[in-house]
C-alpha angles and dihedrals in degrees: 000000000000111000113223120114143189115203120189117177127204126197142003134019086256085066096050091054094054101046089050083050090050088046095061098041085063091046083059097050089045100259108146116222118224136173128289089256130097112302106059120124090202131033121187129182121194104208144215130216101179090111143013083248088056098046084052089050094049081047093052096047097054090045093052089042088063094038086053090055115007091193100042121102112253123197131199106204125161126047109321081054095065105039090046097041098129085041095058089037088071097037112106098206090062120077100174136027113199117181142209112289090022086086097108101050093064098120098047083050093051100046091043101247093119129041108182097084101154121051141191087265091193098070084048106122099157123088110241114255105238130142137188124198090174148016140212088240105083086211125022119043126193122224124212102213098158138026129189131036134233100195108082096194104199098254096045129093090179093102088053096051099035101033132217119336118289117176129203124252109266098229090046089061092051097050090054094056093048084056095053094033084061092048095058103259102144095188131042124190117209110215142178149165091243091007089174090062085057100142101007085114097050113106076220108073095183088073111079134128094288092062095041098058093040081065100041081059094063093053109111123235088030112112095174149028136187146183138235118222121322140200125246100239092062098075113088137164080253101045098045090046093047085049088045085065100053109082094201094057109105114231085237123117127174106197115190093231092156083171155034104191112085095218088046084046090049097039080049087054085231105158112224128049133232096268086054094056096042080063098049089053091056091046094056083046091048091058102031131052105243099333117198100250105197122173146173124245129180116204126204097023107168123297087011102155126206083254098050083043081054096049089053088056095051093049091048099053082041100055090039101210127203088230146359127209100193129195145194110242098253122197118233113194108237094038119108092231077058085072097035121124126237096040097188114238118255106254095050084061081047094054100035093051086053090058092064102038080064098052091033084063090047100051091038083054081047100048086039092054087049085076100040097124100011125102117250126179111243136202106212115211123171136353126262145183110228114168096346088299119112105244130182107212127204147139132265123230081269089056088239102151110241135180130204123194113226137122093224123115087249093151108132083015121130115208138182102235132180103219114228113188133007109229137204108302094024097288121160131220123204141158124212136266096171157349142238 
């Protein structure tokens, strides 16, 4: 087999992980990696399923990697790749499906030494043996610590696609981490397809998210650390208190709120209610000094009235976040909110979506003036031109973008910096009082 190959990756983080750790899996076989562009011998596309988008995109993507080499091999990986297995069998423009799980036997796939490359992900029990020394990020690296969900929430066709929860072996990971920490990485971001069920299928229940960052912590080289998306019930008195006393935790948390309005939170299966979040919120303030409190919300799931659209706007503007993601409800065959009553047309998701996208830039503009004047800590990235000045831009332990003028060489470099004006976007200029 000729050995150049184009990778392209869809999705989430978790993706992104696993196609860097793909990647290097070919490095080390001599494959040679070249752009996603003709010329390639093997194109492989790693998918996405979280939405129908992002089915049309993985189907896209597949379709424009043939028609770049007709007589290349193209692969589907990832999780478009499992739930639409008997589809991409028949599609010509797909030569290989490989499934969750199957990751790690890519080379073996590819050079026709195993077959079963899609399995019942759901009797899948073992966590899928993938490593990473390095990232295409020069400073931050995200860890995959935990695959699989057990929540099936009722809009969601993840848990059909990724299976049950499996969690990574506490000393890989930091092993992981040690690796990357020697090779200069100063963050690391621990990620996961369900990242709060860290530990519930270890035979040990001492071992949860609580006790694996408190090792990473201890990892030398590593400065911060920071988390994916977590669920609400995590967060406890004693979990945010235990997290307070670790310097290198960033005061960042990203909570899955998907709504404000108690009946759409219960039709979604989600499995709190708006006065519980509305705790866990105080508890993270309580320990950390203004914490960026990001979340998710879906508008127009089914059945969402003006009235429940009304209470979600009442709880936004309430709880005051640092940022919003928002989505349009999309229905994924197989899930029960699939079969639901009352599906919402498409241009009442679009306005109201448009409602909080308004409100989301008002409240980012609010949390960034809260730091206009103070001194944050911030990890400086790459070098820019802003306003024919040479700038380093970063983020600060809050992920609040910054940027410093100055002609140094200050990229992987962490700096304290008083930050001076607040920009469009929310944006923050500083300029630096110290390093290190």
């Amino acid at each position: 087999m000729n050995k150049k190959v184009a990778l392209h990756n869809l999705g989430c983080k978790v993706n992104s992980y696993e196609l860097e750790a793909m990647q290097q899996m070919l490095e080390d076989h001599g494959y040679e990696i070249v752009p996603f562009q003709p010329g390639a011998d093997v194109y492989i596309i790693n998918t996405c399923t979280v939405t129908n988008i992002a089915d049309r995109k993985s189907r896209q993507m597949l379709h424009k990697a043939k028609k770049m080499n007709p007589q290349a091999i193209v692969v589907a990986t990832g999780c478009y790749a499992q739930a639409a297995q008997e589809t991409l069998d028949v599609d010509e423009a797909v030569d290989i499906v490989i499934g969750n799980n199957k990751k790690q036997d890519l080379i073996a796939i590819l050079e026709g030494r195993e077959t079963d490359a899609v399995i019942n992900i759901n009797q899948t029990h073992e966590y899928e043996n993938l490593h990473i020394d390095r990232t295409a990020e020069h400073t931050r690296a995200y860890i995959k610590v935990q695959d699989g969900c057990n929540q099936f929430c009722t809009y969601c066709i993840i848990p059909y696609a990724r299976g049950r929860v499996r969690s990574r072996d506490k000393q890989d990971v930091l092993q992981e981490v040690a690796r990357l920490a020697a090779a200069g990485y100063q963050e690391v971001v621990l990620t996961g397809i369900h990242l709060s069920s860290y530990g519930v299928d270890f035979a040990d229940h001492t071992e949860n998210l609580q006790t694996l960052i408190q090792a990473v912590h201890g990892v030398d080289g590593i400065r911060r650390i920071r988390l994916g998306s977590l669920e609400p019930g995590i967060i406890t008195e004693s979990f945010a208190e235990a997290l307070a006393g670790l310097p290198k935790v960033c005061p960042h948390f990203h909570l899955s709120m998907q709504s404000g309005c108690d009946a759409t939170l219960k039709r979604m299966n989600r499995r709190y209610d708006t006065k519980e979040f509305m705790g866990k919120c105080r508890i993270l303030r309580k320990y950390f000094a203004d914490p960026a409190i990001t979340t998710d919300i879906i508008v127009g799931f089914p059945q969402e009235s003006e009235e429940e659209f009304g209470q979600t706007v009442e709880f936004v503007e309430t709880i005051d976040f640092a940022e919003t993601h928002i989505f349009k409800y999309s229905r994924r065959k197989g899930t029960k909110a699939a079969a639901m009553e009352g599906q919402i047309p498409e241009e009442i998701k679009t306005k109201r979506s448009h409602v909080l996208l308004d409100m989301n830039e008002k409240h980012r503009a609010a949390y960034a003036q809260k730091w206009l004047g103070r001194t944050v800590e911030a990890l400086l990235e790459e070098q820019v031109e802003e306003g024919g000045e040479t700038c380093w831009s970063g983020h600060t332990k809050e992920y609040l973008h910054i940027r410093i003028q100055s002609q140094d060489d200050l990229a992987n470099t962490i700096v304290s910096c008083q930050v001076t004006d607040v920009a469009r976007g929310g944006i923050l200029n500083g300029k630096i009082i110290g390093k290190g």
